[in-house]
C-alpha positions as CSV (number, residue, x, y, z in Angstrom):
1,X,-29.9,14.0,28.9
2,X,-28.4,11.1,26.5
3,X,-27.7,12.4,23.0
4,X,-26.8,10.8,19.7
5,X,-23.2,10.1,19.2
6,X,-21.7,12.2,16.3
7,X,-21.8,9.3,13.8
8,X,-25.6,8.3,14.7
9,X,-26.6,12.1,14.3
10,X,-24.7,13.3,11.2
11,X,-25.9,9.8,10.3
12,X,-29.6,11.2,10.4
13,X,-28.7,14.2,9.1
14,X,-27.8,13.2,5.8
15,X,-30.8,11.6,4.5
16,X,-32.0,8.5,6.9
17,X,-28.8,6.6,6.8
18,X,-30.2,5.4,10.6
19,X,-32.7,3.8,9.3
20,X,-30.4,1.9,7.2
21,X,-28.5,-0.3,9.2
22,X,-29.0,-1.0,13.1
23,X,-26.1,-0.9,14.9
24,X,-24.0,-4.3,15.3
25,X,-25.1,-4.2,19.2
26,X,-28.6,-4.2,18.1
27,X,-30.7,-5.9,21.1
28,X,-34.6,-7.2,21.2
29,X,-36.4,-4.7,23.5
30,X,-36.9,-7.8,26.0
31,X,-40.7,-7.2,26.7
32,X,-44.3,-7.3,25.2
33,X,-43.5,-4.8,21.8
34,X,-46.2,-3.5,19.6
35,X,-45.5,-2.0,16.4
36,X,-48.4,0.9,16.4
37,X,-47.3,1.6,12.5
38,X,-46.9,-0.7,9.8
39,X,-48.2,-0.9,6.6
40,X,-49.3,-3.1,3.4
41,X,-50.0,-3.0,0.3
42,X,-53.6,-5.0,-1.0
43,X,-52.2,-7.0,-4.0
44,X,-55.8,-7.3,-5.7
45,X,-56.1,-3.1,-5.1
46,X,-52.9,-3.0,-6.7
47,X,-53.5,-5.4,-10.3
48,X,-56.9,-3.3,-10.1
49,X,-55.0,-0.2,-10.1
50,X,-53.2,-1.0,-13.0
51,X,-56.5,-1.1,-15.1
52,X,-56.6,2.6,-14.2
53,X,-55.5,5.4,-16.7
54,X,-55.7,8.6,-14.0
55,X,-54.0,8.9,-10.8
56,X,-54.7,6.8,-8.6
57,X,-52.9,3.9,-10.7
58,X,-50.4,1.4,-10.6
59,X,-48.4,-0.1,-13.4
60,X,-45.1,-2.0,-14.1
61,X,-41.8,-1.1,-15.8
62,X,-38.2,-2.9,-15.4
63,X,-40.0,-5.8,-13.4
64,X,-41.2,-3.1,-10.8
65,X,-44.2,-1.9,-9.9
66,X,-45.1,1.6,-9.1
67,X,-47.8,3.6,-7.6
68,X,-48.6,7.1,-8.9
69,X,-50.7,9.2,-6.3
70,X,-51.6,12.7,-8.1
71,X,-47.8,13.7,-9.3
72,X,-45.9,12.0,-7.1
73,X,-45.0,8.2,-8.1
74,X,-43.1,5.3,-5.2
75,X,-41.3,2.2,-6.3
76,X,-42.9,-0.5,-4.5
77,X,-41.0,-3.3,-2.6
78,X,-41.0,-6.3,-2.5
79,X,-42.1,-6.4,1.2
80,X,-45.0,-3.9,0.6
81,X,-47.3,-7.1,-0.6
82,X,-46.0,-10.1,1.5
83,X,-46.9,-10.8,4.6
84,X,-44.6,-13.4,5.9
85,X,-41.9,-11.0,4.9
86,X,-43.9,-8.9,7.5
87,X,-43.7,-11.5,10.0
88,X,-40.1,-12.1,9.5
89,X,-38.9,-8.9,10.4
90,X,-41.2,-8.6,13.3
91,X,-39.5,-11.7,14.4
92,X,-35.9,-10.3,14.2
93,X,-36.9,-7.2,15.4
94,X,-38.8,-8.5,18.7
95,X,-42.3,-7.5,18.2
96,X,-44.7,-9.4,19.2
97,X,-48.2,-7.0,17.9
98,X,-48.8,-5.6,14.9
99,X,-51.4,-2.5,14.2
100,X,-51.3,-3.0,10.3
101,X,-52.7,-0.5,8.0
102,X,-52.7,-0.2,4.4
103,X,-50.6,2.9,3.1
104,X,-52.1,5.2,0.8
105,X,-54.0,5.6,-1.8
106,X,-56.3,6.2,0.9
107,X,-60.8,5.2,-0.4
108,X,-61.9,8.9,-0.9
109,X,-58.9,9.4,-4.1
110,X,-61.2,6.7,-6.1
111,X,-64.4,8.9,-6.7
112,X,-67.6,6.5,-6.7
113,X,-65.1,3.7,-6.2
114,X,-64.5,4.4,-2.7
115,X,-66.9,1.9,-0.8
116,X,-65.7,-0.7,-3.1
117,X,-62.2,0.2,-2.6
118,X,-62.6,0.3,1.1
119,X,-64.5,-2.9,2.0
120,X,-61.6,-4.9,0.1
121,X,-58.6,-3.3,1.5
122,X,-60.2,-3.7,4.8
123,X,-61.5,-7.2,4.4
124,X,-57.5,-8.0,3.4
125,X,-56.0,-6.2,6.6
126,X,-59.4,-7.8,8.8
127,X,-58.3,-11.6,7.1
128,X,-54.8,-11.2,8.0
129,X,-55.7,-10.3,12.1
130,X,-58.0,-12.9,11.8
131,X,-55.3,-15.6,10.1
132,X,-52.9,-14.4,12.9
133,X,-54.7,-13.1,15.7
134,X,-51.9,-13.2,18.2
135,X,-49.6,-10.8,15.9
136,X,-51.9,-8.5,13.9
137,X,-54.9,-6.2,15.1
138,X,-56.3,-4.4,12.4
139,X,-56.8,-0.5,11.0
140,X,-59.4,0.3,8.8
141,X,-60.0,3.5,6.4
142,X,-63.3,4.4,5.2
143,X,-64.8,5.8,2.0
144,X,-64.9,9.6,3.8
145,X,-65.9,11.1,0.6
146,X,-69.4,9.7,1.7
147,X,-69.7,10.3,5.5
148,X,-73.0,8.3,5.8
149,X,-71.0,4.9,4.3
150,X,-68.2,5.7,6.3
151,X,-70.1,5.3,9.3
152,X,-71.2,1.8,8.4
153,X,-68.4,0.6,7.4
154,X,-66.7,1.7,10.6
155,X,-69.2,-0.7,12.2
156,X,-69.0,-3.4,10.0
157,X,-65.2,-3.2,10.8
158,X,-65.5,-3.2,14.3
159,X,-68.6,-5.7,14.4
160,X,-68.0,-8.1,11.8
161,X,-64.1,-7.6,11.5
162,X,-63.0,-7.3,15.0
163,X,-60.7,-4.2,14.0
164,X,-59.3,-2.7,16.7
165,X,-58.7,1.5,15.4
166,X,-59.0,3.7,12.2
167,X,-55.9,5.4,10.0
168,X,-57.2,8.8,9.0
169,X,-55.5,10.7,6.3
170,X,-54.3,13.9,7.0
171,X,-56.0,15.1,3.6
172,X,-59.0,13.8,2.2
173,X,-58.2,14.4,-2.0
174,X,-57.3,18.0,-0.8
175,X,-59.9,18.2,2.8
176,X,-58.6,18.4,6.0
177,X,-60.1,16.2,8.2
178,X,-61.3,18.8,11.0
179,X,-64.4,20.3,8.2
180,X,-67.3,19.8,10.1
181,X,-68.6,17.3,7.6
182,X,-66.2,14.7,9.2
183,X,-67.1,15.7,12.8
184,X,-69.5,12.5,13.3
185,X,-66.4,9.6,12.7
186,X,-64.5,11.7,15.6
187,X,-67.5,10.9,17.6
188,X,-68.6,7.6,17.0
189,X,-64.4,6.7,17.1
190,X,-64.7,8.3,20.5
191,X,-68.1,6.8,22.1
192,X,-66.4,3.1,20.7
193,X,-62.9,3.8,22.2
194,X,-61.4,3.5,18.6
195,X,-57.7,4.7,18.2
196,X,-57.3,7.1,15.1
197,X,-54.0,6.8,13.6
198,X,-53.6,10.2,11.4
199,X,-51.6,9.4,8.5
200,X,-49.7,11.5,5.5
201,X,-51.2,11.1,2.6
202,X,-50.6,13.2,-1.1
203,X,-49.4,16.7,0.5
204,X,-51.5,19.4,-0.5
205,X,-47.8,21.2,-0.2
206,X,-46.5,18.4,-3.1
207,X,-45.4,21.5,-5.4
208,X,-43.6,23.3,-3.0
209,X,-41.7,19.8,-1.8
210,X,-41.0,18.1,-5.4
211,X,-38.0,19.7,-5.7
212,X,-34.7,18.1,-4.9
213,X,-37.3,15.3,-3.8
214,X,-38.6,16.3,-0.4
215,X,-42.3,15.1,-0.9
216,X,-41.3,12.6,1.7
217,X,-39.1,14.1,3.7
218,X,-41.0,17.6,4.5
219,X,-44.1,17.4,2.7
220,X,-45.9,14.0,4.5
221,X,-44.4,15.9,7.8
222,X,-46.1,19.5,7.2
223,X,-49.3,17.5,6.1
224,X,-49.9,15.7,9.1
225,X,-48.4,19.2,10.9
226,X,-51.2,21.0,9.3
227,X,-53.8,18.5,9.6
228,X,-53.4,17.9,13.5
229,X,-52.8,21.7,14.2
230,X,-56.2,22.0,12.4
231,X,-57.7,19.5,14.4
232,X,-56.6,21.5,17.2
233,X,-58.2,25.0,16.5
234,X,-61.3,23.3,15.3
235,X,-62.2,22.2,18.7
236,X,-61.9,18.6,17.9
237,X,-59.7,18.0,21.1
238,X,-61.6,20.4,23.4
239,X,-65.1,18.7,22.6
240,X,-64.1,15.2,22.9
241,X,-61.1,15.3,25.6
242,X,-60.6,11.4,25.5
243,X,-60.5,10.6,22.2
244,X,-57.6,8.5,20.8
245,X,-55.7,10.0,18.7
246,X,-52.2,9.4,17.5
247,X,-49.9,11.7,15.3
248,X,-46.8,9.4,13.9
249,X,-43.4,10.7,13.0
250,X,-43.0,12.2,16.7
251,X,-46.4,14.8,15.5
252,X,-44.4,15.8,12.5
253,X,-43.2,19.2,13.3
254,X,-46.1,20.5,15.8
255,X,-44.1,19.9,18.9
256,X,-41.3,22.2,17.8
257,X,-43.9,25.0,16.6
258,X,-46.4,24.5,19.0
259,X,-44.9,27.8,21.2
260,X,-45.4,29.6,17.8
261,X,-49.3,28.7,17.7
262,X,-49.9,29.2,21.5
263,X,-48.3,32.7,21.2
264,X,-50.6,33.2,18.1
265,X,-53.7,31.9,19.9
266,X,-53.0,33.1,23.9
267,X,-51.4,36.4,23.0
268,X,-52.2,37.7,19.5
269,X,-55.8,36.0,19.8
270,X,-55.8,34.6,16.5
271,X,-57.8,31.6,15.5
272,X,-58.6,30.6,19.1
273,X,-62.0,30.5,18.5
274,X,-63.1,27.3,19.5
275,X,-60.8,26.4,21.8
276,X,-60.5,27.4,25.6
277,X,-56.6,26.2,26.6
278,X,-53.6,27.0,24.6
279,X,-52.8,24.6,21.8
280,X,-50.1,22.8,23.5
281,X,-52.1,22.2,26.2
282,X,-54.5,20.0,23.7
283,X,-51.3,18.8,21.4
284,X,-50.2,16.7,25.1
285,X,-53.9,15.0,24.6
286,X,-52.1,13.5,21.3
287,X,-50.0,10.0,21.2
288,X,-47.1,10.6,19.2
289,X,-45.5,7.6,17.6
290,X,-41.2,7.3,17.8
291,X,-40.3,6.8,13.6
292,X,-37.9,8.9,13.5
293,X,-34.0,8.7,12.4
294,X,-33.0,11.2,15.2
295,X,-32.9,9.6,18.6
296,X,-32.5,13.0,19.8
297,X,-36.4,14.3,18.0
298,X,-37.7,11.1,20.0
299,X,-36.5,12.9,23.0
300,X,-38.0,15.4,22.7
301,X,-41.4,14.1,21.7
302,X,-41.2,12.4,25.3
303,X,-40.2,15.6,27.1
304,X,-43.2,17.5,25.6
305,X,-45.6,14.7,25.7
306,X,-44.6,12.1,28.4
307,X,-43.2,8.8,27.9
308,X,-47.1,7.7,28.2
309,X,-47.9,9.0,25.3
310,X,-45.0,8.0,23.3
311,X,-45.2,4.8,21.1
312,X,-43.2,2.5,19.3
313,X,-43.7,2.5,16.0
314,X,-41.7,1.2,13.0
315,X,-43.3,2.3,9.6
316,X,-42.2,-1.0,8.0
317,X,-41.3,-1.9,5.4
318,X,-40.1,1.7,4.6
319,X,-38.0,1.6,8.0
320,X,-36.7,-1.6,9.4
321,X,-38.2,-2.2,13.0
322,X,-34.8,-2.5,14.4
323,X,-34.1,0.7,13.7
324,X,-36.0,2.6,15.6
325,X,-35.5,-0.2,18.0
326,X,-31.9,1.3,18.8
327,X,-33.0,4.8,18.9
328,X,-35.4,3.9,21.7
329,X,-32.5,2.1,23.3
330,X,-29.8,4.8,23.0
331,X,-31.8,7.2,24.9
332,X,-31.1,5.1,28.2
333,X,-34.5,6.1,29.5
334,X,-35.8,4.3,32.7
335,X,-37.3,0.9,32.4
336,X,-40.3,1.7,33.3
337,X,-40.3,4.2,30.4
338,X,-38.7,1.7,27.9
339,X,-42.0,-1.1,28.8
340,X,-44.4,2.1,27.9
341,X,-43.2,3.3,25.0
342,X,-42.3,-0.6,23.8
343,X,-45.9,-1.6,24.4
344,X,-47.7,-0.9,27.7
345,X,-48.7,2.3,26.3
346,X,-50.2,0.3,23.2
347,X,-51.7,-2.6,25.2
348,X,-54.1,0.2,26.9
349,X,-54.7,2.2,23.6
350,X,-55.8,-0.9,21.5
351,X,-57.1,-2.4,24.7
352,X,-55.1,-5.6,24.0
């Protein structure tokens, strides 16, 4: 099995230099690439959010602007709110498709706000696929502290918008998305074919991780770990086998503790309740996405999972494309792999 060289993995190691800077030998993948994760911020969400006096608000300070999500506060960039920047990159990086999706604040942080919030942040993302139809499909989000509006606004998405899936945050203002209130989106996303992309959002684990600031570095990963292993035991995955669902970050740390749950579940018989296979079993159900600054965790993910059910995936504009890019590359994997994971597995989730 190809590993990283020394350089590349200490590299990773320290803090994400590998996302920094692709290596001088840095090649286009050569074939139809979909970026299945990529993100913008709504400029008109953002000067609204500045209005704001409790979190979730925005304001400026040394000619930056910053985003303050409970405790935790991000420096944007400049990329985060232009578009042809966007397109640039996706040029010099080779992909042709791009599954855009805002980041968060995610609707359901903004109270009675939420519909409002959701049907402009999802008319931006809609005008953009519609502006550039050959580069862009659309994610939506919905208001889900209101089930009932969600569900209309997933079909006015879908019917008016022509949005292709749904990013689903792996907390909803502290509620994991597996609570039974949330159980009719999994079904209508499954009876319309409709991707879910779950995403990190505020970690409910933010005080444990502020220190030495790992809020993104472990706490978005043991958010999305929590919230998919949840979705797991709930039965989500047992009821509706075919739904599309897609865990970035290679699942954040589920594949490496999935052994842990099934031995909890299959042999200690705790919390299997509702499901009838052992969790890994259901986890291999799950797309996993390939941002990662260790080639040798995207390895992995396509060991466990199969390199049909791998995706690439950039996370721009916090990552450049290119990036991950290499990784992909440096595992030598065989073409036939390479076209999946680049965008054949895409073209048949997003139906493209």
């Amino acid at each position: 099995m190809p590993q990283p060289n020394r350089r590349e993995f200490l590299g990773a190691a320290a803090g994400g230099a590998a996302f920094a800077a692709p290596a001088r030998n840095y090649r286009k993948p050569g074939c139809f690439t979909v970026d299945c994760q990529s993100h913008i911020f709504v400029p008109e969400l953002v000067e609204w959010m500045q209005k704001r006096k409790e979190p979730p608000y925005a304001y400026r300070q040394g000619g930056h602007t910053y985003v303050v999500v409970g405790k935790w506060r991000r420096r944007l960039r400049e990329k985060h709110m232009d578009i042809e920047a966007k397109l640039a990159d996706m040029d010099e990086a080779g992909i042709d498709v791009t599954a855009l999706s805002i980041n968060d604040p995610g609707p359901e942080l903004f109270g009675k706000d939420g519909m409002s919030v959701a049907r402009l942040v999802n008319d931006y993302v809609g005008e953009i696929a519609r502006k550039h139809p050959k580069r862009f499909v659309g994610l939506f989000v919905l208001p889900l502290q209101d089930v009932d509006a969600s569900l209309r606004e997933l079909e006015r998405c879908v019917e008016r918008l022509g949005m292709k899936g749904m990013l689903l945050y792996s907390n909803l203002n502290g509620s994991f998305p597996d609570e039974p209130r949330f159980h009719p989106v999994f079904q209508e996303a499954r009876r319309r074919g409709l991707p879910i992309l779950l995403h990190p959002a505020y970690p409910v684990t933010y005080e444990a991780t502020r220190g030495y600031n790992m809020t993104a570095g472990l706490g978005l990963m043991f958010d999305t770990t929590i919230a998919l292993a949840r979705i797991i035991l709930a039965g989500i995955l047992e009821e509706l086998p075919d739904l599309k669902l897609v865990c970035p970050h290679v699942g954040g740390t589920l594949p490496y503790l999935i052994g842990r749950i099934d031995h909890q579940t299959q042999v200690l018989k705790r919390g299997a309740e509702n499901i009838r296979k052992p969790p890994s079993q259901y986890l291999k159900q799950v797309y996993l996405d390939a941002v990662s600054p260790l080639p040798l965790a995207i390895r992995y993910g396509i060991d466990f999972a199969g390199a049909d059910h791998m995706l690439y995936s950039s996370d721009h504009p916090w990552v450049d494309p290119k990036s991950i890019v290499r990784h992909i590359q440096s595992l030598e994997l065989p073409a036939a792999d390479e076209l999946a994971i680049f965008g054949g597995n895409a073209r048949r989730l997003f139906g493209l």
